[in-house]
VOGU-3710 file (C-alpha; in Angstrom, 3 decimals, decimal comma):
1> xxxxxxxxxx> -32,078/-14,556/-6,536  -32,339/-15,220/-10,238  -30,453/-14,085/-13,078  -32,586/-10,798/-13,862  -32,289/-9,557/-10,323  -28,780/-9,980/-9,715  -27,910/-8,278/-13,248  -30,530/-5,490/-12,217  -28,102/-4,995/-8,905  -25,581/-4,404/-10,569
11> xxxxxxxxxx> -26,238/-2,019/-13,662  -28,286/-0,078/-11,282  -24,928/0,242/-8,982  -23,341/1,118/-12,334  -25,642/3,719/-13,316  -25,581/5,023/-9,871  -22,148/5,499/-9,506  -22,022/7,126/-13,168  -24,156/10,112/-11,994  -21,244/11,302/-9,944
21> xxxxxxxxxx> -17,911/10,029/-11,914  -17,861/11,484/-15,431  -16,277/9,265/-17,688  -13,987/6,225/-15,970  -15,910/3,795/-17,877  -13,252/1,006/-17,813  -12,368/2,101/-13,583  -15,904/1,780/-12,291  -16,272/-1,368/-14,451  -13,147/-2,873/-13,356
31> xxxxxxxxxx> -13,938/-1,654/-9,392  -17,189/-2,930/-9,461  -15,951/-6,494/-10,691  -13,503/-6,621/-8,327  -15,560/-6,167/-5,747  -18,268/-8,858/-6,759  -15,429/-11,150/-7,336  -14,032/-10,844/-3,821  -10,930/-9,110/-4,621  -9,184/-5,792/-3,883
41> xxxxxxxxxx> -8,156/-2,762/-6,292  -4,512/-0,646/-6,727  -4,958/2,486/-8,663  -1,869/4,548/-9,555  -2,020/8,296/-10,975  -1,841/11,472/-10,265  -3,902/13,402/-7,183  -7,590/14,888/-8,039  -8,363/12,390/-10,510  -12,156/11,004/-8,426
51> xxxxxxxxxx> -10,204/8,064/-7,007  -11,980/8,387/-3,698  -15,339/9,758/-5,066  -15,764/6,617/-7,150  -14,795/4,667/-3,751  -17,244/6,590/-1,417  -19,671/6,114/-4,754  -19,692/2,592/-4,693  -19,991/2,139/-1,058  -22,706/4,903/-0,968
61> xxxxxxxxxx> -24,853/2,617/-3,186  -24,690/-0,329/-1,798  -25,410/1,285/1,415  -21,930/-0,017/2,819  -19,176/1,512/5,504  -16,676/3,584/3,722  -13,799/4,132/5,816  -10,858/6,235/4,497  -6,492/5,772/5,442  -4,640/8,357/4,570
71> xxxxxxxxxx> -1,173/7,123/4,362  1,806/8,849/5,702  5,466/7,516/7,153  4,143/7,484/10,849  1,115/5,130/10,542  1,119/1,923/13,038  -0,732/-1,144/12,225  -2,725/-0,262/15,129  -4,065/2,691/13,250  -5,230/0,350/10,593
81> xxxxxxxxxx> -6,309/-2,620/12,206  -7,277/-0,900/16,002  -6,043/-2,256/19,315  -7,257/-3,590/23,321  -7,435/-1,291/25,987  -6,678/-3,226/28,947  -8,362/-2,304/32,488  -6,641/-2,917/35,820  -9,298/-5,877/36,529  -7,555/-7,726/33,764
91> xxxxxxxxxx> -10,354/-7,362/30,960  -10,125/-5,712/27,903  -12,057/-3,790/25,366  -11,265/-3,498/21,521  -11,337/-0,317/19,415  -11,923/-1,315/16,249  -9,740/0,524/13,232  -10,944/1,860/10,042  -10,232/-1,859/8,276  -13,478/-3,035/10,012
101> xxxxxxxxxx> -15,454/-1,430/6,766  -17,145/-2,853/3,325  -14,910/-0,397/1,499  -11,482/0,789/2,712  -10,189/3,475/1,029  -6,083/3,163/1,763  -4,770/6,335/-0,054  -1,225/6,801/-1,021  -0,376/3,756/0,461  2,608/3,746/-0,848
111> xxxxxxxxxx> 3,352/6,484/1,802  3,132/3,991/4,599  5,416/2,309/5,758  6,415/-1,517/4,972  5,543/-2,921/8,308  2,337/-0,652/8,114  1,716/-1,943/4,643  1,908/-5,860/6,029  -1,192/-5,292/8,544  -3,423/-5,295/5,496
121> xxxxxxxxxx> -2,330/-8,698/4,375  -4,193/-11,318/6,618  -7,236/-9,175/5,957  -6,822/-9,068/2,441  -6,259/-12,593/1,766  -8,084/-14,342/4,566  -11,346/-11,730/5,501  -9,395/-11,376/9,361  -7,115/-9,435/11,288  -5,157/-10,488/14,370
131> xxxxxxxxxx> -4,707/-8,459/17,217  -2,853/-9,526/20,297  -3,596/-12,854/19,908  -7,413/-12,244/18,962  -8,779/-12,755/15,660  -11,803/-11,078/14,336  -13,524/-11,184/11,212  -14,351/-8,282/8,518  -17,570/-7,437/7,171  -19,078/-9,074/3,693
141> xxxxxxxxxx> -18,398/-7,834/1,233  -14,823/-6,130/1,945  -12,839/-4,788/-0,475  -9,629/-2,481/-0,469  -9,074/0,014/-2,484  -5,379/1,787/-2,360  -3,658/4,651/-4,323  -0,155/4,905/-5,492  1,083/7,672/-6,193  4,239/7,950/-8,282
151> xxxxxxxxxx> 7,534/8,566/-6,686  8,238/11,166/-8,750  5,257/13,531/-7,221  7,291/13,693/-3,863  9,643/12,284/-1,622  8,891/10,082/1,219  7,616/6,826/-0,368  8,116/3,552/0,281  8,164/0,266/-2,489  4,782/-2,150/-1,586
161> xxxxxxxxxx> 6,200/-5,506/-1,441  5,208/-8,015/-4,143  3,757/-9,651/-1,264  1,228/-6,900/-0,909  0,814/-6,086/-4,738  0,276/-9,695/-5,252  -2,835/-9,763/-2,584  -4,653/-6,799/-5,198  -6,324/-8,749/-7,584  -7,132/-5,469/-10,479
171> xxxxxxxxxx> -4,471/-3,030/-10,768  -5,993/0,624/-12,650  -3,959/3,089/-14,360  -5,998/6,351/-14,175  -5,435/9,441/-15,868  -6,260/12,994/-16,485  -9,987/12,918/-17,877  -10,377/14,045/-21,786  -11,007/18,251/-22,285  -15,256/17,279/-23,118
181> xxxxxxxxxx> -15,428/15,073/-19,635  -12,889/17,979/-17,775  -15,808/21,006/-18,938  -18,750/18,471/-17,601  -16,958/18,063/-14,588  -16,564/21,750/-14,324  -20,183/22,547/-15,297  -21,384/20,236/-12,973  -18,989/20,647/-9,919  -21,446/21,673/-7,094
191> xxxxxxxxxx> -23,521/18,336/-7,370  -20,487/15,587/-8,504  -20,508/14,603/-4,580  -21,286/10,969/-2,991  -23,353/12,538/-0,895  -25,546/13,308/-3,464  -26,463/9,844/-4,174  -28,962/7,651/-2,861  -28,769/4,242/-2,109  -29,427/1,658/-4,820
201> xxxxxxxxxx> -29,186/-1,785/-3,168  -27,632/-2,572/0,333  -24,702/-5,215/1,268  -27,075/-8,096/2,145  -28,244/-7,980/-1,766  -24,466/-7,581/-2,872  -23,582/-10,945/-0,660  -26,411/-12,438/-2,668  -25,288/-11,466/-6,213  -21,822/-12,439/-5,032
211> xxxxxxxxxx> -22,745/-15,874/-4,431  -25,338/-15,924/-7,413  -22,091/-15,529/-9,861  -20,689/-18,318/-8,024  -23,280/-20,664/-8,385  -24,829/-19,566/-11,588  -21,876/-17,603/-14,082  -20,259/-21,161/-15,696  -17,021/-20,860/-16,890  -16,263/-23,995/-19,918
221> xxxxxxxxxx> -13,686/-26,138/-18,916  -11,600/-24,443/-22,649  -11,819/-21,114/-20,913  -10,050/-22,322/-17,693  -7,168/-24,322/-19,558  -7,069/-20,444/-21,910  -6,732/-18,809/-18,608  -4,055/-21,370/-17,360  -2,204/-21,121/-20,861  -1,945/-17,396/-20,650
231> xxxxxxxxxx> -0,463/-17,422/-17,380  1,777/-19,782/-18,545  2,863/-17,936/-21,416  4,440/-15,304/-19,206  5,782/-17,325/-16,615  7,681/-18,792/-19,571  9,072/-15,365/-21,496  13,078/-15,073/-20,354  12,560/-11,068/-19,779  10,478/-12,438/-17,013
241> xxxxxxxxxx> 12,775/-12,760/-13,308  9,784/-14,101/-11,481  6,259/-15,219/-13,074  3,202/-15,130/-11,691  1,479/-17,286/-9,151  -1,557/-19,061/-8,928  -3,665/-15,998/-7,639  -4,076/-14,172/-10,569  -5,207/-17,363/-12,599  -8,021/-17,477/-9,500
251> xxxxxxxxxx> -8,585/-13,655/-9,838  -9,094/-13,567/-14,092  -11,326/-16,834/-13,518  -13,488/-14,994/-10,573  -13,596/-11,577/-12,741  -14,266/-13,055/-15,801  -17,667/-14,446/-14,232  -18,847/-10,846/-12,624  -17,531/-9,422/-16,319  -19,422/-11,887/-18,116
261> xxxxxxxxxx> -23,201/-10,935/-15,766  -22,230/-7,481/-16,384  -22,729/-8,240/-20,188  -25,701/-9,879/-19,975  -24,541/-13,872/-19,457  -24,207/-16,027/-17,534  -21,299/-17,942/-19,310  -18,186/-16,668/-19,960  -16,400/-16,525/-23,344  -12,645/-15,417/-23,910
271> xxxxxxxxxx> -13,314/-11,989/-24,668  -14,291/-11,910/-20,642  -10,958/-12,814/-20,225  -9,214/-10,970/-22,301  -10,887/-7,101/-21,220  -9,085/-7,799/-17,513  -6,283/-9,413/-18,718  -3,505/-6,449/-18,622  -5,513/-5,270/-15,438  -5,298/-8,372/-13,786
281> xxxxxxxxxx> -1,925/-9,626/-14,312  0,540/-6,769/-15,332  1,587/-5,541/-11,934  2,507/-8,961/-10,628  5,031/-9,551/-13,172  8,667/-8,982/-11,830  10,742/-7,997/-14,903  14,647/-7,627/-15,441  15,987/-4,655/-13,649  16,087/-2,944/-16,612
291> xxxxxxxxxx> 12,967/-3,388/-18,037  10,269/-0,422/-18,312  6,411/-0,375/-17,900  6,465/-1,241/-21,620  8,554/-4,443/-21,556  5,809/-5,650/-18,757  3,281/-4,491/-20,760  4,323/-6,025/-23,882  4,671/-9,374/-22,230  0,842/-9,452/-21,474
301> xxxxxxxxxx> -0,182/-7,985/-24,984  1,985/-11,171/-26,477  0,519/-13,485/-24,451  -3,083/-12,238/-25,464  -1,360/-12,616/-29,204  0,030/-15,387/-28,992  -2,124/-18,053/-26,971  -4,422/-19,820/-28,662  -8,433/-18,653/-28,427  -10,598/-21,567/-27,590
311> xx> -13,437/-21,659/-30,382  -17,058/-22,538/-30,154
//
């Protein structure tokens, strides 16, 4: 695979997806990358706002397994991650859960309980789940997409440990669309379906562009050290209890790379960086008690401000 091909893969996933999802530039962008860079996607807001449909989208186009969680306070991690069935002869047989998928669509996990919630961790971080003993791998690519929803919708939620929120490497913050894309949704209701689209490339072609970025997408020694700086700005603030770790420095590096093909590089320059910043490193900073959304948020903005850009 060359450069040409692997950027054709992936605006024609863009511009598949875009036929159902009206507007979400920034989400499909940011889902997309995510999923190219080997990582896995938390999006808070409200309900009815095409969370799934730009999940089932994205799998439908890459010809990929969707498989959907709904999350509620009586999940196991055997509903998640399946279980043996054990015969009197002393063999067993495994029934695979919904995790063994390209695209797993957790929603409202927040809903689930926290020993629920820890059955997606191997998988997340390592591409395996244990059962019993037993380890099996997961399908390439594999990617998980979960929804919070806000406490304040309902009762019957439970916090995802930073352990958990740490292992998503893009968190999106998706809204109500604007009153022009709310009347094209409208007009266009009966056909804004998944199941409307048509394949545009299959997983065996994403694996490929995957490890074409790898190879092939350089990142300059001054953008690493800007990356490591900016995480090192905000481990450094005193508003901050607990910094970040290492994995978001690995995550902006990796999305930076499938941002920078998506542009038309294959280099990356700091602006790469800077466009996934908030997205990439906002929800794994542990603030004071009292701090708000904005505090975290205006730790990240001053570290953008504040760090040095590396010039040409």
């Amino acid at each position: 695979m060359d450069f040409d091909a692997a950027y054709g893969v992936v605006q024609d996933i863009l511009a598949n997806v875009r036929r159902v999802v009206v507007g979400k530039e920034a989400e499909i962008k940011l889902v997309l990358a995510a999923l190219l860079s080997g990582g896995h996607v938390l999006v808070e807001g409200p309900p009815g706002i095409a969370k799934t449909l730009m999940a089932k989208s994205i799998a439908r186009s890459i010809r990929g397994e969707f498989r959907r969680i709904q999350g509620n306070p009586d999940i196991l991690p055997s509903d998640i991650m399946g279980f043996h069935i054990y015969s009197l002869d002393g063999s067993s047989r495994f029934i695979r859960g919904p995790i063994f998928a390209n695209i797993l669509f957790f929603d409202e996990l927040n809903r689930a309980p926290t020993r629920s919630q820890a059955a997606l961790l191997e998988a997340m971080q390592e591409g395996q789940v244990t059962v019993d003993g037993v380890t099996y791998p997961l399908s390439r690519p594999f990617m998980v997409i979960a929804t919070q929803i806000p406490a304040a919708l309902g009762p019957g939620t439970f916090p995802i440990t930073p352990t958990l929120v740490d292992r998503f490497s893009v968190r999106i913050r998706s809204g109500y669309s604007s009153p022009e894309e709310e009347f094209e949704i409208v007009s266009r209701s009966d056909v804004l379906d998944a199941a409307y689209l048509e394949p545009v490339t299959d997983v065996e072609t994403v694996n490929q562009v995957i490890q074409f970025i790898r190879d092939n997408v350089h990142v300059d020694a001054r953008i690493s050290k800007y990356i490591v700086d900016l995480l090192g700005y905000v481990r450094g603030r005193d508003d901050v209890v607990a910094g970040v770790g290492h994995r978001p420095s690995i995550g902006l590096y990796r999305i930076a790379r499938v941002v920078a093909l998506m542009e038309g590089r294959d280099y990356v320059i700091p602006d790469d960086v800077k466009e996934v910043f908030e997205a990439v490193v906002a929800h794994r900073v542990l603030p004071r008690p009292e701090a708000t959304e904005e505090d975290v948020l205006e730790v990240v903005h001053d570290a953008l401000s504040n760090v040095r850009v590396p010039k040409e």
